[in-house]
N, C-alpha and C positions, 0 to 999 in steps of 0.2 A: 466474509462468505458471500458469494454471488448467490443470489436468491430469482430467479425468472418473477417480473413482477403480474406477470396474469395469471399465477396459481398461487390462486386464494391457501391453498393447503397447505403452501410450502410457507408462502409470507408467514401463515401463525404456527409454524415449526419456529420458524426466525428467531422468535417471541425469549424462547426457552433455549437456543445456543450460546454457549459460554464465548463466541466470536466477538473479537476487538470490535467490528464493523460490518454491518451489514450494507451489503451493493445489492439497491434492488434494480435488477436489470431490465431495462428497454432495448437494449439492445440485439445480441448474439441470441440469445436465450429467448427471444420470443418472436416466432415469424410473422410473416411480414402482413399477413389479413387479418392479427391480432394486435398490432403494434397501438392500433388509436386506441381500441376498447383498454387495453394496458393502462396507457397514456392518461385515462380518463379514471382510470379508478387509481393510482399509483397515491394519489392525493391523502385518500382514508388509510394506508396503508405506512404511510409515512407520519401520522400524526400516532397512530395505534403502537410503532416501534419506539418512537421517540418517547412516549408516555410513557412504554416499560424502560428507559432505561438506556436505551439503544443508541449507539453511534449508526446515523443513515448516510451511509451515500446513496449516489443513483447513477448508474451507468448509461447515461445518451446515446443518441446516435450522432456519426460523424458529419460533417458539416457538407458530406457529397450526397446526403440522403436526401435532402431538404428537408429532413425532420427536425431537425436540432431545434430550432424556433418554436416548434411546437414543442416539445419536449422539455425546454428550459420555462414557458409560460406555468405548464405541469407543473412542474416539482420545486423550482426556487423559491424559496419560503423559509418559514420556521421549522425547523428539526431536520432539514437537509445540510448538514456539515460542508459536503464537496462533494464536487462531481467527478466521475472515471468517464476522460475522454477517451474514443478509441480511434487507433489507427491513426495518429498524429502525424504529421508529415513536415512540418514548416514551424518557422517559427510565426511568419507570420498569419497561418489560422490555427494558430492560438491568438496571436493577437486580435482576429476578428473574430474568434468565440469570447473572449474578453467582453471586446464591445458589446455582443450580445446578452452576456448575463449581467452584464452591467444597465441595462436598458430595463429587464427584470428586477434586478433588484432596484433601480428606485419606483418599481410600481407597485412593490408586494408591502404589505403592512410587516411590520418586526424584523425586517432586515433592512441593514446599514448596504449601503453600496460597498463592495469589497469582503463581504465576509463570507461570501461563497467561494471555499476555496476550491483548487483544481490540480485535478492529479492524469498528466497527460500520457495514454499506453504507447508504450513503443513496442511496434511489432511488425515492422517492415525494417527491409534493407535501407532501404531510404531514413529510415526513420533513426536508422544509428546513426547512419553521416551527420543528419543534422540535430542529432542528441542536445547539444550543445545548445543551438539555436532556441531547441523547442523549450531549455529547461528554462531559459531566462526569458523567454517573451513574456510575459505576466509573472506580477509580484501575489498573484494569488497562488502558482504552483505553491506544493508542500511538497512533492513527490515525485516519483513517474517509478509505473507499473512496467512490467513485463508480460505483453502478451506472448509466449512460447510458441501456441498452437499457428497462429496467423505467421509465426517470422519462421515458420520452420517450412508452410505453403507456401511464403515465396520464397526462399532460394530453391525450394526445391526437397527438399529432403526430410525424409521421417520424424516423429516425435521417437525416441527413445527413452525407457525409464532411466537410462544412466547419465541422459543431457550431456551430452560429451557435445552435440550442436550447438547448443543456448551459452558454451564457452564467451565465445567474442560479444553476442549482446548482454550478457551480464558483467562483463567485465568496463565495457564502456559508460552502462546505465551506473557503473559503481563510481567510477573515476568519475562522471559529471555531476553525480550527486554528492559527493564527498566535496568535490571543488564551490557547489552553490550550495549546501547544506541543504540538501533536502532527502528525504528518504527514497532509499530505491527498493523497490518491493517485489519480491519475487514472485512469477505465475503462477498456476494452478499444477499440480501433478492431476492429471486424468483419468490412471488409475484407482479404480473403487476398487475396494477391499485387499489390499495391499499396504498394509501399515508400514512393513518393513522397508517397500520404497518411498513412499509417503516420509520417513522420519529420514531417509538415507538422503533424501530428494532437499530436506527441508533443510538438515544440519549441512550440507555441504555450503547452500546458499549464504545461512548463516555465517559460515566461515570466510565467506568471500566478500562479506561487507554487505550483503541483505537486510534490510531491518525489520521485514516481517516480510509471509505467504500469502497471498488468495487460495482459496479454497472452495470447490462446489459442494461438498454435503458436509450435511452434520459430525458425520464419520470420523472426516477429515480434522475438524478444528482440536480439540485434546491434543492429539500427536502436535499437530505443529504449531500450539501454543505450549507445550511440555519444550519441542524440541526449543524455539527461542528465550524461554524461560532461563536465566541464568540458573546453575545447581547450587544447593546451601555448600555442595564443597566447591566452586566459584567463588560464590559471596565470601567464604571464611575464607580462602586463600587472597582475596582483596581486602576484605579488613585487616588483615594481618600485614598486608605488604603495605597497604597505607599507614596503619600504626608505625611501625619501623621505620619507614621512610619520612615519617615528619616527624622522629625523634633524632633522627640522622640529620636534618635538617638543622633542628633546633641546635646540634651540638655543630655547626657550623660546615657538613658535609653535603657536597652534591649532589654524591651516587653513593649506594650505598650496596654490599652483597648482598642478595635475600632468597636463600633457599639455594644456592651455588647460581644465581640470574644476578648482572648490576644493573642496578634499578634504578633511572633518572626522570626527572620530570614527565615525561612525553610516556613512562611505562604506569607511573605513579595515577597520571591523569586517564587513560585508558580505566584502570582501577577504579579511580574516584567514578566514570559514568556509568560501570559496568553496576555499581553501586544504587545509583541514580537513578538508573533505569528499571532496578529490581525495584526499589522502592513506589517508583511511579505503576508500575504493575500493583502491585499492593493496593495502591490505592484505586486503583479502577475501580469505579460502582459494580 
């Protein structure tokens, strides 16, 4: 959940959201004759999250602001997991945001050089051609985010609730993070109080190889940690298919029928992570 990091009020809503992640924002969310006083108090804000509990990132600015240096001095530390870079363009500035937070991290006490990791937004035209480029320049990515709003300002054309536009960059940010294993994370829907798009918005994403949403308000988080949540009838129709399938197995079969579906390794393993995945939710603090 993006959080605007100069209001104090929303940061301690933050506190009490059931959100994988909180992104407290320097960026979009806070204009431009607030950005230092931001910058300067983001500090207390980030140790007060982390104490309750909280996964933090912190969303910077792009490297054409001249803020970025100041901003990574700010916040690289303890209890900042990774950074949301925006508007990524290149591979190679990520590679010199690399060297930058690399300079940070060997000045800051409690962190190791490399342990801030980075999740670069794609949200230009530009920025899908060189997809590819941007996901492999740093062995620190985890991810890359979908900015919607920014990639729908430059070609040109409206946000819609049915994202019939956000087609082709979601289908690319899918294919390059599936190739480097790293997560591709769906934008924001922008509509408040619209659940029904909000969960329409969220499960399609899902289905197309998403592996989680951003979110601006509190509103938002339930629906679309319900909607990525595997269903108990999910989990029981994979435990049942993996039981079967490693007894098929054991009696010396490849593939086996399960429910009128042949089920072979590649459908079995699908199963096993969908498994994996419920479980490591579970265990979330």
């Amino acid at each position: 959940m993006f959080v605007p990091s100069n209001r104090a009020n929303m940061v301690q809503r933050a506190h009490e959201t059931p959100a994988d992640v909180i992104v407290l924002d320097l960026e979009d969310a806070v204009p431009p004759d607030q950005k230092a006083a931001a910058r300067q108090a983001i500090r207390p804000s980030i140790e007060s999250l982390h104490s309750a509990g909280k996964t933090v990132h912190v969303r910077i600015n792009n490297l054409d602001t001249r803020l970025t240096r100041d901003d990574l001095a700010a916040v690289i530390g303890p209890g900042v997991t990774a950074l949301l870079y925006p508007k990524a363009q290149s591979g190679q500035e990520i590679r010199d945001l690399d060297v930058l937070i690399r300079e940070q991290e060997y000045h800051k006490d409690g962190v190791t050089p490399g342990d801030t990791a980075l999740i670069p937004m794609i949200e230009t035209a530009r920025a899908v051609l060189r997809c590819e480029d941007i996901a492999k320049a740093s062995s620190r990515i985890v991810g890359l985010a979908l900015g919607g709003e920014d990639y729908c300002a430059d070609i040109g054309v409206p946000r819609t609730k049915e994202g019939r536009e956000l087609e082709s960059i979601r289908r690319v940010m899918i294919q390059v993070c599936a190739a480097y294993r790293l997560r591709a994370l769906d934008g924001i829907y922008a509509v408040l109080g619209d659940e029904a798009g909000l969960r329409a918005d969220a499960a399609y994403a899902r289905s197309i190889g998403m592996k989680g949403k951003y979110v601006v308000h509190p509103e938002q988080v339930m629906p679309v940690n319900d909607v990525f949540s595997p269903t108990p009838e999910e989990l029981e129709a994979a435990r049942q298919l993996i039981a079967e399938f490693d007894t098929a197995i054991a009696a010396g079969h490849g593939t086996v029928r399960i429910a009128g579906q042949m089920v072979d390794v590649p459908i079995a393993n699908r199963a096993r992570e969908l498994i994996a995945y419920a479980e490591a939710i579970v265990a979330r603090p």
